[in-house]
C-alpha positions as CSV (number, residue, x, y, z in Angstrom):
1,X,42.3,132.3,72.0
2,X,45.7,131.3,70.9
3,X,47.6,130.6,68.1
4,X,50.3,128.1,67.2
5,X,52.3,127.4,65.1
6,X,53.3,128.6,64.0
7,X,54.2,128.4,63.0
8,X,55.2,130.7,59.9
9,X,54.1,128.1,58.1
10,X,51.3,128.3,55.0
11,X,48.9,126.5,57.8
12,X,50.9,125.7,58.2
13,X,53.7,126.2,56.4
14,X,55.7,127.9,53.9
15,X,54.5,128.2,50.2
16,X,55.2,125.7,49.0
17,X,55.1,126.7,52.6
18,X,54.8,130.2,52.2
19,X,55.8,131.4,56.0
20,X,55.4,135.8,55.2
21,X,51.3,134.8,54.5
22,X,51.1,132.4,57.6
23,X,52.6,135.2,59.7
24,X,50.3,137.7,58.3
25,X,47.4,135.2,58.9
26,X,48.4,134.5,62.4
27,X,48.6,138.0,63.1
28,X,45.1,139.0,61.6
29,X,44.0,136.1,64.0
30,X,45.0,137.6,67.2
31,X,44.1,140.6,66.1
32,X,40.4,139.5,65.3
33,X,40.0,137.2,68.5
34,X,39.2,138.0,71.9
35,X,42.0,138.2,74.0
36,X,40.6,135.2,76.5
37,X,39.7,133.2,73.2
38,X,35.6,133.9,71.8
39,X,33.0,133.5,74.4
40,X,32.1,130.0,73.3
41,X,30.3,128.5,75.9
42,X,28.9,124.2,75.5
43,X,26.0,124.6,73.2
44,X,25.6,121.0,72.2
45,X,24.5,117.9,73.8
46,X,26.9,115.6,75.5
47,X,25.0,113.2,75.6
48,X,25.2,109.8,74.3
49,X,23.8,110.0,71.2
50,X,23.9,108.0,67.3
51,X,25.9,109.1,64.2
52,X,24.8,108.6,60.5
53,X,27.1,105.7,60.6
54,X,25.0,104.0,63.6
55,X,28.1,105.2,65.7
56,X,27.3,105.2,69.3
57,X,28.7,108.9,70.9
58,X,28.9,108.8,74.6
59,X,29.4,111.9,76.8
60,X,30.7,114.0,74.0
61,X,33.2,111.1,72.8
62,X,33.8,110.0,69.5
63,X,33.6,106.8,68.1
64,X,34.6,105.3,65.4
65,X,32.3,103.8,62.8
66,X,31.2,99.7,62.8
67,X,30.3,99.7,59.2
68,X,31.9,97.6,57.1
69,X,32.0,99.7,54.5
70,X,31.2,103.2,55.7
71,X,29.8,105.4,53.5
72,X,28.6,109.3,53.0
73,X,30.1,112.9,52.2
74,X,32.7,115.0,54.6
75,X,33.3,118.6,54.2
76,X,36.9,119.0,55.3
77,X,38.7,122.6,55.6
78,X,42.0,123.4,55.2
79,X,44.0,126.9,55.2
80,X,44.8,128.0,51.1
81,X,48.4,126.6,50.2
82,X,50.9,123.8,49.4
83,X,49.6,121.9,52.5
84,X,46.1,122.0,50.9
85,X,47.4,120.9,47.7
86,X,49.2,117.9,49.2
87,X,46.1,116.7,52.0
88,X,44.0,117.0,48.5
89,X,45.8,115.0,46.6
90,X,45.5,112.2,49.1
91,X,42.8,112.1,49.0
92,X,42.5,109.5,46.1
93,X,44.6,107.3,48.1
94,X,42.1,107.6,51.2
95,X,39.0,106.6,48.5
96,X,41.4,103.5,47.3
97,X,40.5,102.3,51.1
98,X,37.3,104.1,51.5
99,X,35.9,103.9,48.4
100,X,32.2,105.2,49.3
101,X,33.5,108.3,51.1
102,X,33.5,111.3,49.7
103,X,35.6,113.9,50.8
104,X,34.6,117.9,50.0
105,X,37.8,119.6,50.5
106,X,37.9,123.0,51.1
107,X,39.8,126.1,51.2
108,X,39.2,128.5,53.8
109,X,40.3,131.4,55.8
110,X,40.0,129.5,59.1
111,X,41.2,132.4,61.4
112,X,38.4,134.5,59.7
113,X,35.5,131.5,59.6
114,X,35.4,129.0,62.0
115,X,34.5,130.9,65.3
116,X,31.4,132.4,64.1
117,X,30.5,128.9,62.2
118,X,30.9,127.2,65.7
119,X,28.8,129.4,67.6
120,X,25.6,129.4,64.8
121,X,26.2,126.0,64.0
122,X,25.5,126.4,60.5
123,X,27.3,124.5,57.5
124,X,29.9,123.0,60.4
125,X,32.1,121.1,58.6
126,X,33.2,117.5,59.6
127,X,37.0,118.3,60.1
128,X,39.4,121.3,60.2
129,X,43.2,121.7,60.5
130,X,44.2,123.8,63.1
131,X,46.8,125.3,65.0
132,X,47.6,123.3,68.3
133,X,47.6,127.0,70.4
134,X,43.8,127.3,69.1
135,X,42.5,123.8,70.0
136,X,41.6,124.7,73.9
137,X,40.0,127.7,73.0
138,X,37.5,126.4,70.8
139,X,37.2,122.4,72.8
140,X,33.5,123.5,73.9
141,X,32.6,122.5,70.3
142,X,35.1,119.7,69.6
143,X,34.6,116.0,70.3
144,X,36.6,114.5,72.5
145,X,38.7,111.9,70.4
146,X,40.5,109.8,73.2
147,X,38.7,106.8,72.5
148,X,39.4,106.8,68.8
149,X,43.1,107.9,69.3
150,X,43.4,105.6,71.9
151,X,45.4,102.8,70.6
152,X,47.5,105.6,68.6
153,X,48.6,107.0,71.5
154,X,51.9,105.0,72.7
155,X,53.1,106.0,69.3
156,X,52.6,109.8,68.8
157,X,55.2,112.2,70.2
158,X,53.8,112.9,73.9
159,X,54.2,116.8,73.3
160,X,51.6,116.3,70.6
161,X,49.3,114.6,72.9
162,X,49.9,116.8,75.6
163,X,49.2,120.3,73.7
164,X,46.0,118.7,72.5
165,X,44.5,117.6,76.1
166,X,42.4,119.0,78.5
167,X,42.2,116.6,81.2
168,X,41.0,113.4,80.5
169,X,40.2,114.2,76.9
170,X,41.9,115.0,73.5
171,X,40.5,117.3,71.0
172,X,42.7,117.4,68.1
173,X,44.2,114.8,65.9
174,X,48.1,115.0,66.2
175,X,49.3,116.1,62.5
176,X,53.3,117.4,62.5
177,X,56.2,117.9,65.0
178,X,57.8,120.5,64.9
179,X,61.3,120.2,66.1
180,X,63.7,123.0,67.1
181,X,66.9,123.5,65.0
182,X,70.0,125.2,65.3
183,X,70.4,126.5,61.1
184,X,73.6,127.9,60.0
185,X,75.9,129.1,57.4
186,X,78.6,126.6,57.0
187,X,80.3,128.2,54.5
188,X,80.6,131.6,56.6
189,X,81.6,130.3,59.7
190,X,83.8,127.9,58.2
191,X,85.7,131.3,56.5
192,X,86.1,132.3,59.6
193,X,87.5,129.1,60.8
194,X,84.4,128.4,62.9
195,X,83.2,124.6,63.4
196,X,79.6,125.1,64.3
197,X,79.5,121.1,65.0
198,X,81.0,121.7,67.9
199,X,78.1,123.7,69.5
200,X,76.6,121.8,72.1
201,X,75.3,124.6,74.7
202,X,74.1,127.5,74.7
203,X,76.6,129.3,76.0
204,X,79.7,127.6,72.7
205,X,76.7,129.5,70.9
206,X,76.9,132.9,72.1
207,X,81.3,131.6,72.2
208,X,81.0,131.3,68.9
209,X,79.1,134.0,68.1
210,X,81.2,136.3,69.6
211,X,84.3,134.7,67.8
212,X,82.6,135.0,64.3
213,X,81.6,139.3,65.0
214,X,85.4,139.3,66.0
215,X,86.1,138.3,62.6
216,X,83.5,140.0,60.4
217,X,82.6,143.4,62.5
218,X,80.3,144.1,61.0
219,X,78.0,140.9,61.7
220,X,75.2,140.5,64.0
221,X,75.5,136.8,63.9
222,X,72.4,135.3,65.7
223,X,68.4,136.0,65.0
224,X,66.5,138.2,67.4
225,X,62.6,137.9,66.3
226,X,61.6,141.6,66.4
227,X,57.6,139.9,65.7
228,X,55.9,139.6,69.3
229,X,53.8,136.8,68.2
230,X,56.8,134.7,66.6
231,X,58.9,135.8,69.6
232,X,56.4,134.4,72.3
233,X,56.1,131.3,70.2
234,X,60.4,130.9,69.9
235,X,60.5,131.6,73.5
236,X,57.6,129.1,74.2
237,X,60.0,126.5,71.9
238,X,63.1,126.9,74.7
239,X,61.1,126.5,77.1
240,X,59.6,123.1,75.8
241,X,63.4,122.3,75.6
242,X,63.9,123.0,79.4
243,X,60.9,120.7,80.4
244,X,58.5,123.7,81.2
245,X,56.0,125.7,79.5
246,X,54.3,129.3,81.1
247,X,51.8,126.9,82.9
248,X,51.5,123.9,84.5
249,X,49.6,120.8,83.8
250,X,46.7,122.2,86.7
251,X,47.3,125.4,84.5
252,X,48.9,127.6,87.0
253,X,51.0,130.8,86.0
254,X,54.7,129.4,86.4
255,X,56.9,131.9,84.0
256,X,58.8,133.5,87.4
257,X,60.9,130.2,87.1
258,X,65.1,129.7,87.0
259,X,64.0,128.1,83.5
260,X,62.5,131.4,82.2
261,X,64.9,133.5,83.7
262,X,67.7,131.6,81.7
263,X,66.2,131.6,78.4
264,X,65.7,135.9,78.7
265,X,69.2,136.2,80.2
266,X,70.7,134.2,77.0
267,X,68.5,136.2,74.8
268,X,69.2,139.4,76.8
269,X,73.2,138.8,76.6
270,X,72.8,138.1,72.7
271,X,71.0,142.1,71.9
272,X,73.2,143.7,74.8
273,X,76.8,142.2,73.0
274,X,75.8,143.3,69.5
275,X,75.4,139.7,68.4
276,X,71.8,139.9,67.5
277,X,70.0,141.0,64.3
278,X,66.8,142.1,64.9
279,X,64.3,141.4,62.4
280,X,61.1,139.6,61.9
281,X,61.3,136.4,60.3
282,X,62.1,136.3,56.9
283,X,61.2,139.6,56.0
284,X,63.8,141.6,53.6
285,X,65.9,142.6,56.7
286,X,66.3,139.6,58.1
287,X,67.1,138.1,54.4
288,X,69.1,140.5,53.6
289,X,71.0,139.5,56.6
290,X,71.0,135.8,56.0
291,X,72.2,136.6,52.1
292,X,75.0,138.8,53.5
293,X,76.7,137.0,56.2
294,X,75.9,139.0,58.9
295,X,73.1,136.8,60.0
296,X,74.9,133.1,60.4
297,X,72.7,131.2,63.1
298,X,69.4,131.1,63.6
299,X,67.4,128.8,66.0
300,X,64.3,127.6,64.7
301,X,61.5,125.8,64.1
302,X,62.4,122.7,61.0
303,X,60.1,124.8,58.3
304,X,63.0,127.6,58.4
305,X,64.5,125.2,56.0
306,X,62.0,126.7,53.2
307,X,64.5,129.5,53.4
308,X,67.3,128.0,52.4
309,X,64.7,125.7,49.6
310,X,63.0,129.3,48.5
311,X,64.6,132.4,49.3
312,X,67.9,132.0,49.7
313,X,69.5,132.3,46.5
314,X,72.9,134.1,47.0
315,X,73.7,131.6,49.6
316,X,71.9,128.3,48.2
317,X,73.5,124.9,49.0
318,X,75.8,126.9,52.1
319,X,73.1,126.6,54.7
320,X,73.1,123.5,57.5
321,X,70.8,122.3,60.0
322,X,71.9,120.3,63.7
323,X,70.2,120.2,66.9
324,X,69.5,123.0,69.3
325,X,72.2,123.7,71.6
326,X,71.6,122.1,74.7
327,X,70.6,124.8,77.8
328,X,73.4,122.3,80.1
329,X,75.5,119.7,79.2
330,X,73.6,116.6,78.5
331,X,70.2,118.5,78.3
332,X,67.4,118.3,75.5
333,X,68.4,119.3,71.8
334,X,64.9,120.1,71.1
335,X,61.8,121.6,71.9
336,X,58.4,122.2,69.9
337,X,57.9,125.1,68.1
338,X,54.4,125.4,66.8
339,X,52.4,122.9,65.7
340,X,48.9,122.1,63.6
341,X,46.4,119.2,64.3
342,X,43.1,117.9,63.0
343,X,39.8,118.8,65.0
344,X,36.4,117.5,64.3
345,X,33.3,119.8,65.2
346,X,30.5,118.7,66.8
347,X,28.2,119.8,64.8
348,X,29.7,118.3,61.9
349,X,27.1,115.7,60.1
350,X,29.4,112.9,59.3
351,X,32.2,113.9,62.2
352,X,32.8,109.9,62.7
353,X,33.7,109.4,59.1
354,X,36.2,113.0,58.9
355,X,37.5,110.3,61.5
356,X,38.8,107.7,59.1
357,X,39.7,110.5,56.9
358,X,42.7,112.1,59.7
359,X,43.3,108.0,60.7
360,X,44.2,107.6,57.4
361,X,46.4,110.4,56.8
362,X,48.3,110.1,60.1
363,X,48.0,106.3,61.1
364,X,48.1,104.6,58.3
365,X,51.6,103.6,56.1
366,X,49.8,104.9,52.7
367,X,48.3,107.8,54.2
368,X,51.5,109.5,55.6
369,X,53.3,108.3,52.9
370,X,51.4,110.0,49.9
371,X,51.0,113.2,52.8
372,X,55.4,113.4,53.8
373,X,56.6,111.2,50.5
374,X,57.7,112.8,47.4
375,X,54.2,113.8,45.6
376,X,53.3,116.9,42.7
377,X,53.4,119.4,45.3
378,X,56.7,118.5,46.6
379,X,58.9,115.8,44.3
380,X,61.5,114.9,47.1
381,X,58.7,115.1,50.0
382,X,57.3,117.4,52.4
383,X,60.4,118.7,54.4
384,X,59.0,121.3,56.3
385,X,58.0,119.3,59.1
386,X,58.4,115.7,60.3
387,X,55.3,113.1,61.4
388,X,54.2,113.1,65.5
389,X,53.2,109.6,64.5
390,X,56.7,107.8,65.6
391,X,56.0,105.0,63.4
392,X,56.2,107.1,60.6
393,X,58.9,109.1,61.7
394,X,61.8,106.1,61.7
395,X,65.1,107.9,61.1
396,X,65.9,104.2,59.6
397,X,63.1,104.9,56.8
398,X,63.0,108.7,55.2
399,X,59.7,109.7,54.1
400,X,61.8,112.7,52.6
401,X,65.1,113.0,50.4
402,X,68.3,115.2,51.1
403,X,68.1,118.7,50.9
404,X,70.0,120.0,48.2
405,X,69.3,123.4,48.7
406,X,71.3,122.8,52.1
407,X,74.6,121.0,50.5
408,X,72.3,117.3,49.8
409,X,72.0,117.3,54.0
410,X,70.1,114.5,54.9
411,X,67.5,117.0,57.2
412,X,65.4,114.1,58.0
413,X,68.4,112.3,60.1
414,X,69.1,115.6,62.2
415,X,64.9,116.5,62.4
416,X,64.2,113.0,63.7
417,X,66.7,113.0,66.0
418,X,65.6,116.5,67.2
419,X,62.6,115.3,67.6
420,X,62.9,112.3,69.5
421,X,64.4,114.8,72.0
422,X,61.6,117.1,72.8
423,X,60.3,116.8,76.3
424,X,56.7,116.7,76.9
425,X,54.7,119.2,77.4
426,X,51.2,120.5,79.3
427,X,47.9,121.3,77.6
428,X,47.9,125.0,75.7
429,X,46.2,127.9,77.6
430,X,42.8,128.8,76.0
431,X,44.3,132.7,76.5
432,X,48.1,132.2,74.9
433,X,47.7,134.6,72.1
434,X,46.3,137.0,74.5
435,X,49.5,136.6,76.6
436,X,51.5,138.2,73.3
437,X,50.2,141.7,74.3
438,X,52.3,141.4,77.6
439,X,54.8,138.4,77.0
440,X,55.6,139.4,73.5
441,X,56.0,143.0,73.7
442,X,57.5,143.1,77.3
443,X,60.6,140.4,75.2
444,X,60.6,143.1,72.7
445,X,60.9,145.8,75.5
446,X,64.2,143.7,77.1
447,X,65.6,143.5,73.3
448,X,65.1,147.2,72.9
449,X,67.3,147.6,75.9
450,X,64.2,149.2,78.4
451,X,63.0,146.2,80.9
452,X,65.6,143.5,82.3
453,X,65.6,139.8,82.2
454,X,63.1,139.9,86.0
455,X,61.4,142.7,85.2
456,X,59.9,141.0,81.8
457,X,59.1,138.3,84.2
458,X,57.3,139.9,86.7
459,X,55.4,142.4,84.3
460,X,54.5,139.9,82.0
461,X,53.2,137.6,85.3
462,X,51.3,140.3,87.1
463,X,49.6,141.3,83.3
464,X,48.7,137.6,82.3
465,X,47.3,137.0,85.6
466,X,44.9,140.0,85.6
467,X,44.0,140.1,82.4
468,X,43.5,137.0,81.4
469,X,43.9,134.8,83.9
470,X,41.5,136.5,86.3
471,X,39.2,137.4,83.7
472,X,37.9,133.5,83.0
């Protein structure tokens, strides 16, 4: 089974997306699952059958209620955090529009829960939040919402769709996009008379790398994730970029690609020149190095900005945000990295009703609005993330404020624009957080200095292929 987003954030995200406890709980999660994902196998009856809500349910697809005025109870999970907070408080907004619905939200340790719930089928709740790189593991027990997200889907980012399918069918509900972005010091580069602005590949940002170390020596200027998991998942985000992903829509092994080879010579290049700091993300290395201006760019998912927001204090209001540099002239400025979406169990009792709950949220105007607008958990809006639902996502209407913690930048300008860039994508492998044992360690092995560029390539192909692949 794999993992997403990460995503380093609290769920997803940081605390008020607190990324360190994501990353631990991310970790714990690979640790605790098999390396193929858990030996779920269909259990449950596909059946056309009836909901509580008189909802017909054919062949293991969901429906919507016909009720006029649906009613019942929903038990609902969500991971511990600021994104809890905000999903529960709108919740009053969903019962202003659903007023016989009601909505038991819960905080759980997902990672540590849900698998075995699944599998006994006891006390299943009606929806969970999940990260995208889990949803094909666990789809055996997940209806298949294409019917309900059907006229949705024109309007939600196709990488979100895309992660999310298997097939024909579409097991999660689309929640955020995650856009790619190139963060920087502005203030340090500009001392050193460098005008980030003018990035636009990837090879002005190793240039200007090299042009900032000339100037402070001592500097390691861009970030080199020294955490397998978060390294995979970075690498996985430039690859997005490039149009590819490690398989292909039939599912096929395709990392032995020019694409892949590209990405680990440009990450190669950065740890052989000196211009790389290694260090996990956001730990007291790598903040040190951000707070000192050694550190100065670092390509990223959008909830980095909760750096800048939280933990960033000697260099508050000096950080910026633009779109990834581009891998050739003219190319994508983005690419996905990590992601979370809404999944609705089987064996839930009221899964048609945990329905309208996510419809709500994501679909409608006062759902993402009182989920992205300024609210009690975050006064200027949820920043850490931008809606998949394009609708919601108009550059021309913010659902979030400037960053002030980032010189009053108007973030939501530069993430929208990121995201409108990301290229689709292909559904998630059931077995990509098993891959970090040989993807992710064999990067760390090329950052170390002891495979090359090919030779993490063909490793890592020859290891996926056998022991996971094979293994199905």
């Amino acid at each position: 089974m794999h993992l997403l987003h990460p995503g380093q954030r609290r769920a997803s995200h940081v605390g008020a997306h607190r990324p360190l406890t994501r990353t631990v709980g991310l970790l714990a999660a690979v640790t605790v699952l098999a390396a193929c994902g858990p030996s779920i196998s269909t259990s449950t009856d596909d059946s056309a059958s009836s909901s509580s809500s008189g909802a017909a349910v054919d062949a293991g697809k969901l429906q919507a209620p016909t009720d006029e005025s649906p009613s019942g109870e929903i038990t609902i999970w969500d991971r511990s955090g600021d994104l809890f907070d905000v999903f529960d408080a709108a919740i009053a907004a969903f019962n202003e529009k659903y007023p016989n619905i009601t909505v038991h939200h819960e905080a759980v340790d997902i990672s540590a829960k849900l698998q075995n719930t699944l599998i006994t089928g006891s006390d299943v709740p009606d929806g969970v939040f999940l990260d995208d790189a889990l949803v094909a593991g666990y789809a055996d027990y997940l209806w298949d919402l294409s019917d309900v997200l059907d006229p949705y889907l024109d309007d939600i980012a196709q990488q979100k769709v895309d992660v999310n399918s298997i097939g024909d069918s579409i097991y999660g509900v689309p929640y955020d996009l995650d856009p790619g972005l190139l963060f920087y010091n502005e203030t340090a580069l500009a001392a050193a008379g460098i005008d980030a602005t003018a990035i636009e590949t990837y090879d002005d940002l190793l240039e200007a790398a090299r042009q900032y170390k000339a100037a402070v020596p001592d500097s390691e200027p861009i970030h080199l994730e020294q955490g397998a998991y978060l390294a995979q998942l970075q690498l996985e985000m430039y690859a997005n970029q490039l149009g590819t992903a490690m398989t292909d829509a039939d599912g096929q092994l395709q990392l032995d690609s020019p694409e892949y080879e590209q990405i680990l010579t440009f990450l190669d290049a950065v740890s052989s020149e000196g211009l790389g700091t290694r260090a996990e993300y956001l730990t007291q290395t790598d903040i040190g190095a951000l707070e000192s201006g050694s550190e100065v760019f670092y390509p990223w998912a959008i909830w980095f900005d909760f750096a800048p927001q939280q933990q960033l204090t000697e260099t508050y209001g000096q950080w910026r945000a633009m779109e990834l540099p581009a891998w050739e002239e003219g190319g994508a400025r983005s690419g996905a990295m990590g992601g979370s979406s809404f999944v609705l169990p089987k064996d839930g009792e009221n899964s048609e009703l945990a329905w309208l709950f996510y419809e709500f949220l994501m679909f409608d105007e006062a759902g993402y609005t009182a989920v992205y607008g300024p609210n009690d958990v975050y006064p200027n809006g949820l920043n850490t993330s931008i809606p998949s639902y394009l609708p919601a996502a108009d550059p021309d209407v913010p659902l979030f404020g400037t960053v002030d913690a980032m010189g009053g930048q108007d973030l939501w300008a530069v993430a929208t624009e990121a995201g409108s860039q990301i290229p689709g994508s292909v559904p998630t492998p059931s077995w990509w957080s098993g891959a970090v044992d040989y993807l992710g360690n064999n990067l760390q092995l090329m950052l170390d200095g002891d495979l090359s560029p090919r030779e993490v390539i063909e490793q890592s192909t020859a290891e996926i292929q056998t022991n996971l692949i094979d293994r199905l």
